[in-house]
NUMIDREN-647470 format. One line per 2 residues: number of its first residue (from 0); their letters; for each residue y, x, z of C-alpha. Coordinates in nm, 3 decimals, m for minus. Layout:
<sites>
NUM = A = Y X Z  ...;
</sites>
This chain:
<sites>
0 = XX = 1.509 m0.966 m1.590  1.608 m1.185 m1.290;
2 = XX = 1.400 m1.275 m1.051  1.209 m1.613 m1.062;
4 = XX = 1.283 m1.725 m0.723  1.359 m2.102 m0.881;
6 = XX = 0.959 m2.102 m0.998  0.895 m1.930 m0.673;
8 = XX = 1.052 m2.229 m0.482  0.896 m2.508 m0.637;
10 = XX = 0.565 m2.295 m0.587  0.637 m2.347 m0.236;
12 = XX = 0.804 m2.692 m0.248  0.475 m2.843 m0.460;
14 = XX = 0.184 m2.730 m0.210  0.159 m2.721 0.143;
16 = XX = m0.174 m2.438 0.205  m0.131 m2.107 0.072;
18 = XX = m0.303 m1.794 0.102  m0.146 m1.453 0.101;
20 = XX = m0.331 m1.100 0.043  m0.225 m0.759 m0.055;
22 = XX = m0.397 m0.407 m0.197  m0.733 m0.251 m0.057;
24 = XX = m0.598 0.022 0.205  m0.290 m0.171 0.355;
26 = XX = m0.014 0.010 0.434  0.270 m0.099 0.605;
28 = XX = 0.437 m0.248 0.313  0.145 m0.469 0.242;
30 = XX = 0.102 m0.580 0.605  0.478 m0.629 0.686;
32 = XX = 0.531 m0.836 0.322  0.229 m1.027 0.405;
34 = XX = 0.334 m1.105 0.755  0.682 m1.110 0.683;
36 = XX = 0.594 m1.406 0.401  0.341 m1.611 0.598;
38 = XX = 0.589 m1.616 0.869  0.894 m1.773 0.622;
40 = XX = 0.593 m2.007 0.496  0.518 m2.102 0.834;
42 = XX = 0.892 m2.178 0.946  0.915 m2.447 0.676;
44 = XX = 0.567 m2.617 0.823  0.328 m2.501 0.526;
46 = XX = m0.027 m2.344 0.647  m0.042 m2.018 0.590;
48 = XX = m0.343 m1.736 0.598  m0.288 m1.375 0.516;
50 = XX = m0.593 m1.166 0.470  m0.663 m0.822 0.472;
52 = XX = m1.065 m0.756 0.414  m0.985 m0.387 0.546;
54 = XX = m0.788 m0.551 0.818  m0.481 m0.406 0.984;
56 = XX = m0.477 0.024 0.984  m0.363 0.132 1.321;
58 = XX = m0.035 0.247 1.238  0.078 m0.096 1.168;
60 = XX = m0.061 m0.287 1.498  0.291 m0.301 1.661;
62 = XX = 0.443 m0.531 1.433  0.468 m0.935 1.526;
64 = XX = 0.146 m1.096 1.447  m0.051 m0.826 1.312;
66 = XX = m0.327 m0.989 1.526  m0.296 m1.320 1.280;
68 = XX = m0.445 m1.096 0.964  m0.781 m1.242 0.896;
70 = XX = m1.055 m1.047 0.712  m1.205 m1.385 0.542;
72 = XX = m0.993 m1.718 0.438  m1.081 m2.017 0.633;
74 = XX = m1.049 m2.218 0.349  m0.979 m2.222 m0.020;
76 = XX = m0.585 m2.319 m0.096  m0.439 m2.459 m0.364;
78 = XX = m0.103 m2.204 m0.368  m0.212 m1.809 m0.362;
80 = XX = 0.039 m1.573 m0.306  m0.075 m1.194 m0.441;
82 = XX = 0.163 m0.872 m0.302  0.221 m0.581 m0.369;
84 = XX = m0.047 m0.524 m0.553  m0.208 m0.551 m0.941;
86 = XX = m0.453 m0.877 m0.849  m0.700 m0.700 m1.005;
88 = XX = m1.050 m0.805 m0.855  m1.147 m0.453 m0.731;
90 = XX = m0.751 m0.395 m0.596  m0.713 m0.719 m0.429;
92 = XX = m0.800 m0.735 0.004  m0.946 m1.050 m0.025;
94 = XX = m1.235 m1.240 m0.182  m1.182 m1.263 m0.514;
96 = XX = m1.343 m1.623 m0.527  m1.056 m1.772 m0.333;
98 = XX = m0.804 m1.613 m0.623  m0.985 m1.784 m0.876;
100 = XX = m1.023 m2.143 m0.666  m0.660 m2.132 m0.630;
102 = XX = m0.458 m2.351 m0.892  m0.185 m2.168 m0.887;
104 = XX = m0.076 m1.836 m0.855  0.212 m1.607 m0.792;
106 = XX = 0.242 m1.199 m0.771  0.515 m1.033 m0.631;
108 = XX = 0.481 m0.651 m0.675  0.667 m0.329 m0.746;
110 = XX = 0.389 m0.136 m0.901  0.475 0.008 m1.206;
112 = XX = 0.101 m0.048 m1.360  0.112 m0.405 m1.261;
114 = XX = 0.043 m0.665 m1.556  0.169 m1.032 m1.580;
116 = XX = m0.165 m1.194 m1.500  m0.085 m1.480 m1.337;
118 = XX = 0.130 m1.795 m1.305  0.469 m1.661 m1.170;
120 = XX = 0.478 m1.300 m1.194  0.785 m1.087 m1.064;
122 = XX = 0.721 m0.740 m1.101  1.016 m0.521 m1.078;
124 = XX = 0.900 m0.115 m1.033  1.251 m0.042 m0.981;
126 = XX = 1.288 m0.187 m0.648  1.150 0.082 m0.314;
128 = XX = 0.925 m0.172 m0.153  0.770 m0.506 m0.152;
130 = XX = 0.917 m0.609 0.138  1.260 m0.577 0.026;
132 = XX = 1.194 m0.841 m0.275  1.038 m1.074 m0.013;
134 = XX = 1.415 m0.958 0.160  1.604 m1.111 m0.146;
136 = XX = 1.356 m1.418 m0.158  1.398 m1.513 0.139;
138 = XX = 1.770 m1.472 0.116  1.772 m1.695 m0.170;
140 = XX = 1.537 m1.968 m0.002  1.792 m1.959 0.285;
142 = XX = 1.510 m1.976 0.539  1.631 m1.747 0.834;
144 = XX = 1.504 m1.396 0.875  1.387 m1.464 1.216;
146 = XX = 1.336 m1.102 1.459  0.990 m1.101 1.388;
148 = XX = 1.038 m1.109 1.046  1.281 m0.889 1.037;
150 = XX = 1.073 m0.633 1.207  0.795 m0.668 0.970;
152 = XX = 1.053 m0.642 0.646  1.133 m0.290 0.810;
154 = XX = 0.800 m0.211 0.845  0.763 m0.229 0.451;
156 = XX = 1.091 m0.082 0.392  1.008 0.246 0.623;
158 = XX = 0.671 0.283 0.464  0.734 0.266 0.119;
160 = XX = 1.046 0.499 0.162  0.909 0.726 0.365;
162 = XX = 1.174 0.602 0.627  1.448 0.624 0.391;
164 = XX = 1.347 1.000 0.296  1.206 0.940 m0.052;
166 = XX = 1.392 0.939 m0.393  1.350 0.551 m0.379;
168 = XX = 1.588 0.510 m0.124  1.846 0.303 m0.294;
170 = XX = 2.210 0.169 m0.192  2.014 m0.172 m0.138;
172 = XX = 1.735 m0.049 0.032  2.033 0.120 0.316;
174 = XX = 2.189 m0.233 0.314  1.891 m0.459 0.360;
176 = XX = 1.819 m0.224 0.659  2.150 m0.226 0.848;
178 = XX = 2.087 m0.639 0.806  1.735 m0.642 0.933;
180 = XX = 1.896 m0.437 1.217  2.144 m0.658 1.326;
182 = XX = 1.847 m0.913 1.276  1.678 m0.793 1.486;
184 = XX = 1.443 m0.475 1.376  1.393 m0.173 1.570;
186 = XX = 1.455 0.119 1.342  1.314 0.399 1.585;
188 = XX = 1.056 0.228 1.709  0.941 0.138 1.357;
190 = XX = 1.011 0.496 1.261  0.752 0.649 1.553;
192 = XX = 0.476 0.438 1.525  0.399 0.432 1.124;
194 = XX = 0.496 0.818 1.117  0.437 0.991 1.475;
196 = XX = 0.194 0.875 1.700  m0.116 0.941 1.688;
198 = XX = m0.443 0.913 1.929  m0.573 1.176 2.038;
200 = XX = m0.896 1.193 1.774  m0.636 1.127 1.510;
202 = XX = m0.422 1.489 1.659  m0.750 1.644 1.683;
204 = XX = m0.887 1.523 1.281  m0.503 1.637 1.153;
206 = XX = m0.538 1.964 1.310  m0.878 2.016 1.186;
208 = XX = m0.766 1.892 0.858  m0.509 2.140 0.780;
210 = XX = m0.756 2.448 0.924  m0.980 2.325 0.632;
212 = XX = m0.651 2.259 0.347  m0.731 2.408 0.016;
214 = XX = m0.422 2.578 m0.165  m0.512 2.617 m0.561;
216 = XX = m0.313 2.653 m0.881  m0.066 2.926 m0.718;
218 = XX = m0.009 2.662 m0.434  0.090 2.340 m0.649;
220 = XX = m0.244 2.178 m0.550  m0.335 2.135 m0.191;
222 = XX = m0.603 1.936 m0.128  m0.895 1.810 0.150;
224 = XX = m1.219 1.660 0.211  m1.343 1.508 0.529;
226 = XX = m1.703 1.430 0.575  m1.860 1.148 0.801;
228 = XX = m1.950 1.446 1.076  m1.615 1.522 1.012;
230 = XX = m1.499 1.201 1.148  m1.714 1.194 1.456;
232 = XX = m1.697 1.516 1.544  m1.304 1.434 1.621;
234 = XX = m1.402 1.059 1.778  m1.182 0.921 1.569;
236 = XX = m1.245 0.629 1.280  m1.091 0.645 0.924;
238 = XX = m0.770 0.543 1.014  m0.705 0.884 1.244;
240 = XX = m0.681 1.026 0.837  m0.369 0.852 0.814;
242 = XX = m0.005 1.025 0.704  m0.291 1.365 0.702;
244 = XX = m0.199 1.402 0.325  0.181 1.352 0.335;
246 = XX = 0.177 1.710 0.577  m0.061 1.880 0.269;
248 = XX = 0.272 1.722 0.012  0.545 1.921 0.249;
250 = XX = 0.389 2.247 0.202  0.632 2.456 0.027;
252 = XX = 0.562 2.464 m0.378  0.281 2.174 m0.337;
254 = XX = 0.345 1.956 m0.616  0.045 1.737 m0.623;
256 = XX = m0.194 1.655 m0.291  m0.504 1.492 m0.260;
258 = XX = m0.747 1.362 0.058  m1.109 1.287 0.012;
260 = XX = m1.232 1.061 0.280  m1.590 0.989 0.284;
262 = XX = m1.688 0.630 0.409  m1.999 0.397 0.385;
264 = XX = m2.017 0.048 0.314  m2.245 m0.262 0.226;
266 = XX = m2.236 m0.090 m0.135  m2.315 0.244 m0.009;
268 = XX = m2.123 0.586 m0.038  m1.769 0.567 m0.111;
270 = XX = m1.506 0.801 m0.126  m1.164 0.725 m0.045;
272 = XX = m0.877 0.925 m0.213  m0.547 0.933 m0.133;
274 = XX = m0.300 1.118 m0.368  0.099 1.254 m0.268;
276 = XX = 0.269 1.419 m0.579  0.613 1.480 m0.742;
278 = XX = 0.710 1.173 m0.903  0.676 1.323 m1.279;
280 = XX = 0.341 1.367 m1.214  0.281 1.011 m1.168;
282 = XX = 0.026 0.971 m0.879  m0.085 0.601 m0.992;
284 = XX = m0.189 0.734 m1.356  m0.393 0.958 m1.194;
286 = XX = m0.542 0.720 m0.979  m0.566 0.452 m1.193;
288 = XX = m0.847 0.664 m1.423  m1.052 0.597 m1.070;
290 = XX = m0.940 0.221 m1.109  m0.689 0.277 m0.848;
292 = XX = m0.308 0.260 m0.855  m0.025 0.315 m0.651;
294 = XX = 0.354 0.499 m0.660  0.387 0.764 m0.910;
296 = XX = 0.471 0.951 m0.600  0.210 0.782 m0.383;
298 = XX = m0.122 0.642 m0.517  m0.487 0.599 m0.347;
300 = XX = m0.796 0.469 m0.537  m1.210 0.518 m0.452;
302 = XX = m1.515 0.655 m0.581  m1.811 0.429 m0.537;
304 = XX = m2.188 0.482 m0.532  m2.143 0.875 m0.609;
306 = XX = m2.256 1.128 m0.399  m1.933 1.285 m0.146;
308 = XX = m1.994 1.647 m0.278  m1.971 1.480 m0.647;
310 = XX = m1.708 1.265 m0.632  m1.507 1.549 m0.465;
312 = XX = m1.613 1.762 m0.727  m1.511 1.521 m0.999;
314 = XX = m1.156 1.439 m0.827  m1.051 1.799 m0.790;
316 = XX = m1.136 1.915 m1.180  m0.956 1.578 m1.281;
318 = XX = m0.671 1.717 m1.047  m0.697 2.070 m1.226;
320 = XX = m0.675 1.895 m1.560  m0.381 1.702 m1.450;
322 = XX = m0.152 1.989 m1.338  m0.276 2.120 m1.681;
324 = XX = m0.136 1.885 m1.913  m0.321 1.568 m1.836;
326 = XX = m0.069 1.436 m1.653  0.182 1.451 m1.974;
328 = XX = m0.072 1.309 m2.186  m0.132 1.056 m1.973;
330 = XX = 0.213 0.954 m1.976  0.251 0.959 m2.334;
332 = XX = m0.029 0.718 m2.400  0.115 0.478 m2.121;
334 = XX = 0.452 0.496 m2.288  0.286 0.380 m2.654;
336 = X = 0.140 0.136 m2.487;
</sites>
């Protein structure tokens, strides 16, 4: 299917206020798509908003005008853009009101589980990242990929590919980097600051982490839970738990990883889980039975209201059962489907 950047156009050419939002849990790929967007929208004199209800997560405060992201719209607009992500109310960083005040709406995602929901919807699971369909949108719009763009398109194109170590690293995704490159990105830089540093609670929570890993299943399930004490003991917030799951993944013969993050909100306990597996095992199946979603190689979703001790309890039998045939039924029945 090609991509409806002609609807996508007159989307933009028909309203001049838009509002842009991505998934619960941003990652890099939702912040530097959202940015990356906003900032093409802006460059052709539209007003623009990207929210992020969780805000921006550390790792991702280096890119050009991360400081923008708002956690509530200022308004309601008549254009909504929804990225990387389902648009499912309980999915979608933003208030779900604005979605529906909005008279039209367009989705631009690579998630597999994604569903045509909206006005224009281009979902295409075989491309690596969000950000490089906003790449070939922009590219087709012929509005200029300006430095600071560029450096947010990276952003989404190193997350998503693990910095061009995943098995969605494709001949396009190498190309659209060299360009963004010579446009102006900062590979390295990029590189060290979604997958090196760290602050110094964040060292202390990883190191602690891994003491504390759980090996099961002759080692293909590694897995951890970190308690609120857990948190402050180390000083550090919930984003020090970041990239904390991807070391649990590279332990030889670990096929399928999990972190259990417990958190409190205006709803009360929740427990955020964040899942790293072998792509067969399809990481946003498993997620999505917790109404989450994801990568079938990376996935996150959360547990509300639950106790943390239960909902860990309940996440690591579901993981048993998955290792144990659940994850090939599961794929069967989304395959009839």
């Amino acid at each position: 299917m090609l991509p409806p950047f002609d609807l996508i156009a007159d989307a933009i050419a028909q309203h001049e206020s838009f509002l842009i939002a991505a998934h619960v849990g941003p990652d890099g790929d939702a912040i530097g798509s959202g940015l990356a967007l906003k900032m093409a929208l802006e460059s052709l004199g539209k007003r623009v908003e990207f929210i992020s209800t969780d805000g921006v997560p550390q790792g991702c405060r280096f890119v050009p005008g991360w400081e923008t992201v708002k956690t509530q719209p200022s308004r309601v607009a008549p254009c909504f853009f929804i990225l990387d992500c389902s648009g499912e109310p309980n999915r979608l960083a933003a208030p779900y009101e604005f979605v529906e005040k909005a008279s039209f709406k367009v989705m631009i995602d690579h998630h597999r589980t994604s569903q045509p929901i909206f006005d224009v919807n281009w979902i295409d699971a075989e491309q690596p990242a969000t950000a490089l369909m906003i790449f070939d949108l922009l590219k087709h719009l012929q509005i200029e990929i300006t430095p600071p763009i560029a450096a947010n398109l990276m952003c989404g194109l190193s997350t998503d590919t693990g910095h061009f170590r995943f098995p969605n690293t494709t001949p396009a995704t190498l190309h659209a980097a060299a360009e963004l490159v010579q446009l102006g990105a900062n590979v390295a830089e990029t590189a060290f600051r979604l997958f090196d540093e760290r602050t110094l609670g964040a060292t202390k929570l990883l190191g602690y982490s891994l003491t504390r890993m759980h090996s099961e299943l002759e080692g293909a399930l590694t897995w951890v839970s970190l308690s609120c004490a857990d948190f402050e003991a180390c000083e550090v917030g919930d984003e020090g738990s970041e990239n904390v799951v991807n070391f649990l993944r590279s332990v030889r013969g670990a096929r399928f990883s999990v972190i259990l993050r417990e958190r409190r909100d205006e709803t009360g306990p929740v427990t955020r889980i964040s899942v790293r597996a072998e792509p067969e095992l399809r990481a946003d199946l498993f997620c999505k039975q917790f109404g989450g979603g994801g990568h079938a190689a990376a996935s996150g979703c959360r547990i509300r209201y639950l106790p943390f001790a239960e909902a860990v309890a309940k996440t690591i039998s579901a993981a048993h059962d998955w290792l144990n045939g659940g994850a090939q039924r599961a794929i069967e029945e989304s395959d009839e489907k």
